[in-house]
C-alpha positions, 0 to 999 in steps of 0.5 A: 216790397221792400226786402224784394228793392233791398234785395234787388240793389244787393249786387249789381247784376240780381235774378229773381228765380224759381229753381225749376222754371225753365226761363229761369235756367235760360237767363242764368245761363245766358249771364254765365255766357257773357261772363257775368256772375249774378246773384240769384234768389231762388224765391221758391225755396225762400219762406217769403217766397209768396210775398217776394212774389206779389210784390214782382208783380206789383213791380209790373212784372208779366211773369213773377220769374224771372225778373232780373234788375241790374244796377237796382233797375228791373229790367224785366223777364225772359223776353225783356232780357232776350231783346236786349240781348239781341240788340246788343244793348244787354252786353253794354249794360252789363259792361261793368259787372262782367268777369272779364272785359 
């Protein structure tokens, strides 16, 4: 749990992925559009990958990947983070961590 919060509060905008989930691929391609560059953990290419993931779900993740914090925050998963787009409210919160404003 503690190398996933330490990780999670390494930049401001972080992604917890898998490299062949699809959901995975989905969120980092919608942060690439807004213009925001995350730090991504491809957890299973990790040796701890396993323990990185019991400790998302312990965080109450629904899915393990992808789980996506921002300011240290978890946010959520795909469908957390797709909301929040929708609404508008993802752009504002990734106002200062974006390329260009």
């Amino acid at each position: 749990m503690e190398k996933v919060m330490g990780l999670a509060s390494e930049k401001g905008v972080v992604i917890f992925s898998k490299s062949s989930c699809c959901m995975c691929y989905a969120v980092k391609i919608l942060f690439q559009g807004i213009g925001v560059e995350p730090l991504v953990y491809e957890i299973d290419q990790d040796t701890e990958g396993r323990e990185m993931e019991r400790a998302l779900m312990r965080l109450g993740c629904s899915a393990p990947v992808p789980a996506v914090f921002i300011g240290g925050k978890h946010m959520g998963s795909t469908n957390e983070i797709m909301s929040l787009h929708l609404s508008g409210t993802l752009i504002q919160m990734l106002k200062p961590y974006r390329a260009l404003s």
